[in-house]
GULUM-563399 format. One record per residue (C-alpha): residue number from 0; residue in three letters; x negated, y negated, z. Coordinates in Angstrom, 3 decimals, padded with zeros to 6 digits, always signed. Layout:
N
{NUM; ALA; {X; Y; Z}}
...
END
This chain:
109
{0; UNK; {+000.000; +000.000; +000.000}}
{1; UNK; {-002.622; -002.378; +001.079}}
{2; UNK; {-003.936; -002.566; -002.574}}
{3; UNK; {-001.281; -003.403; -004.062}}
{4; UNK; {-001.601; -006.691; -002.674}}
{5; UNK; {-003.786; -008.804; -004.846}}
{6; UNK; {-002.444; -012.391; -004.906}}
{7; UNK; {-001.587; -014.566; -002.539}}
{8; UNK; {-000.083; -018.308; -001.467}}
{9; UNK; {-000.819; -020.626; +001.270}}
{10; UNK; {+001.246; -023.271; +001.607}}
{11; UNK; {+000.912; -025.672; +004.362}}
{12; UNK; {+003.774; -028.601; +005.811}}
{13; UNK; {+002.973; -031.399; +007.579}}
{14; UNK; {+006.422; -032.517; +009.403}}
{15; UNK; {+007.625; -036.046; +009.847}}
{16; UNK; {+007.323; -037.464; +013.056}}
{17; UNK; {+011.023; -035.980; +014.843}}
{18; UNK; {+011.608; -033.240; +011.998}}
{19; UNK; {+009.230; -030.409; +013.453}}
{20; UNK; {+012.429; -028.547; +014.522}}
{21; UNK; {+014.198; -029.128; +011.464}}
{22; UNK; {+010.880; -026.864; +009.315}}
{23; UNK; {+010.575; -024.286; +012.279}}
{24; UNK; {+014.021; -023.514; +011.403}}
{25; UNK; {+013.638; -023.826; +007.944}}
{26; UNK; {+010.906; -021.569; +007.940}}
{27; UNK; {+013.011; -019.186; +010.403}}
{28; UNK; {+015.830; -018.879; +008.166}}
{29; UNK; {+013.785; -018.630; +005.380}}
{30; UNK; {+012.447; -014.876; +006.105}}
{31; UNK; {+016.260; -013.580; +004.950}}
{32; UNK; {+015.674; -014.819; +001.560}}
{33; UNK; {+012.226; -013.444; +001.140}}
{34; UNK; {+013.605; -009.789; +002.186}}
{35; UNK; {+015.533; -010.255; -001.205}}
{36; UNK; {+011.902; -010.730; -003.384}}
{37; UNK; {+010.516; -007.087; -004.040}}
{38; UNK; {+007.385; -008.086; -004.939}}
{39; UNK; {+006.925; -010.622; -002.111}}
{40; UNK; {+004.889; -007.684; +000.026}}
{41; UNK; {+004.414; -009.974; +002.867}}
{42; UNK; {+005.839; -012.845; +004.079}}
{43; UNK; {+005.018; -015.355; +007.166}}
{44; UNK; {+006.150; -018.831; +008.050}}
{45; UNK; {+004.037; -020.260; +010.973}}
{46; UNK; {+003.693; -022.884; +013.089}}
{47; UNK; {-000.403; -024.130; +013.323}}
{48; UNK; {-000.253; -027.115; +015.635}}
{49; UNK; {+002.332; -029.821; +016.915}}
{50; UNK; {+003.583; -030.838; +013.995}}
{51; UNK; {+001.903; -028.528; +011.121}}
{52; UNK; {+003.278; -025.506; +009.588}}
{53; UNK; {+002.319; -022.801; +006.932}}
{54; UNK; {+003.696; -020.411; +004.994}}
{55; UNK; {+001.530; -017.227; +003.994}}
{56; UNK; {+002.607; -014.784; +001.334}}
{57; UNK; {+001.146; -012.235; -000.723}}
{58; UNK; {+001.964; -010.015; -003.522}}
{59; UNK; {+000.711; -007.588; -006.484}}
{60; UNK; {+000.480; -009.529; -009.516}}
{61; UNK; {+001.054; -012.949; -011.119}}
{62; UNK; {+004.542; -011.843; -011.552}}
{63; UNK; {+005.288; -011.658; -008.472}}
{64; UNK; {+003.943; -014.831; -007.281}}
{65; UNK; {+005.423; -016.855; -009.851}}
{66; UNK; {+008.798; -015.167; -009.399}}
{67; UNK; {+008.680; -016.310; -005.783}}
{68; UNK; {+007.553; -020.111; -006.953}}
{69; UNK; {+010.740; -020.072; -008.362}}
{70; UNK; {+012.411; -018.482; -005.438}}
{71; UNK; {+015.158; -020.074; -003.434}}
{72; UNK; {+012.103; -021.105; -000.935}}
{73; UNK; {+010.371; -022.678; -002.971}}
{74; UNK; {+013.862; -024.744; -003.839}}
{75; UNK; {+014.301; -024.989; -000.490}}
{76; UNK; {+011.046; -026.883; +000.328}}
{77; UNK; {+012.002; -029.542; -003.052}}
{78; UNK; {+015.223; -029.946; -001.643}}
{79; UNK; {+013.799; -031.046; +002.056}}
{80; UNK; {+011.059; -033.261; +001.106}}
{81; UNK; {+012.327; -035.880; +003.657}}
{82; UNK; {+011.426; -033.504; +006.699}}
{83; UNK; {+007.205; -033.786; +005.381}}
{84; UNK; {+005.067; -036.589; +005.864}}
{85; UNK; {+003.454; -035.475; +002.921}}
{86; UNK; {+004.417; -032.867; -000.157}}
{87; UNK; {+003.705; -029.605; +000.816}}
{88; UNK; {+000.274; -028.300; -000.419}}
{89; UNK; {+000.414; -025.007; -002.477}}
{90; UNK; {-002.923; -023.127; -003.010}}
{91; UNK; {-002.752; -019.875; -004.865}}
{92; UNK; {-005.326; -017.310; -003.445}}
{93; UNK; {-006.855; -014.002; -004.132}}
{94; UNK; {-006.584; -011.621; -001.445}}
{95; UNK; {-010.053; -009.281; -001.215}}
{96; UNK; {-008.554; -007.427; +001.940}}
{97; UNK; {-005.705; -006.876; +003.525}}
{98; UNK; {-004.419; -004.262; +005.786}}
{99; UNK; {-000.538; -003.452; +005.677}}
{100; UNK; {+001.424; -001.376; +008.483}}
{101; UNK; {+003.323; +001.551; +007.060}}
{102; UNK; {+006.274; +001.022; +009.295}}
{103; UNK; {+008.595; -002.370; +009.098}}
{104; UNK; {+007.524; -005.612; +011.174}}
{105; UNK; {+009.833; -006.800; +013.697}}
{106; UNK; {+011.027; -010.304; +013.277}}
{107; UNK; {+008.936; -012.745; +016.052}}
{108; UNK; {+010.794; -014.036; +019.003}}
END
């Protein structure tokens, strides 16, 4: 499993000043429309300071990534550009190692 993930994105937010709830629950609800991507192989939205956030996904092919660029997350991130203090940054990656549980990941508390 772990090889088929080649490709990668990392995306990181900076919030507004008073919208850092508003992208932590962006980011929570947007794990249910990920499940829906098949070739989105992993999927994580996190939080990295007060008021920074990041999205980290990977996947096995160009394909993929591009067909989640177009995803309803990606329209969801256009649609809420008044929650950033700047546009999101996008940086597509190559992943040279990964390791992958077999079993599903629980969703974080």
């Amino acid at each position: 499993m772990a090889d088929t993930v080649k490709l990668a994105l990392w995306i990181r937010l900076e919030a507004k000043p008073g919208k850092e709830r508003d992208i932590e629950n962006f980011l929570r609800g947007g794990l249910s429309l990920v499940q829906q991507e098949p070739a989105t192989i992993s999927w994580f939205g996190i939080r990295l300071g007060p008021s920074t956030f990041g999205i980290f996904d990977a996947f096995p092919d160009e394909a993929g990534r591009e067909a989640h660029l177009s995803g309803k997350v990606a329209a969801g991130l256009k649609e809420k550009v008044d929650l950033f203090a700047q546009p999101p940054s996008i940086e597509k990656v190559d992943v040279l190692a990964a390791k992958l549980s077999q079993g599903r990941a629980k969703k974080a508390a």
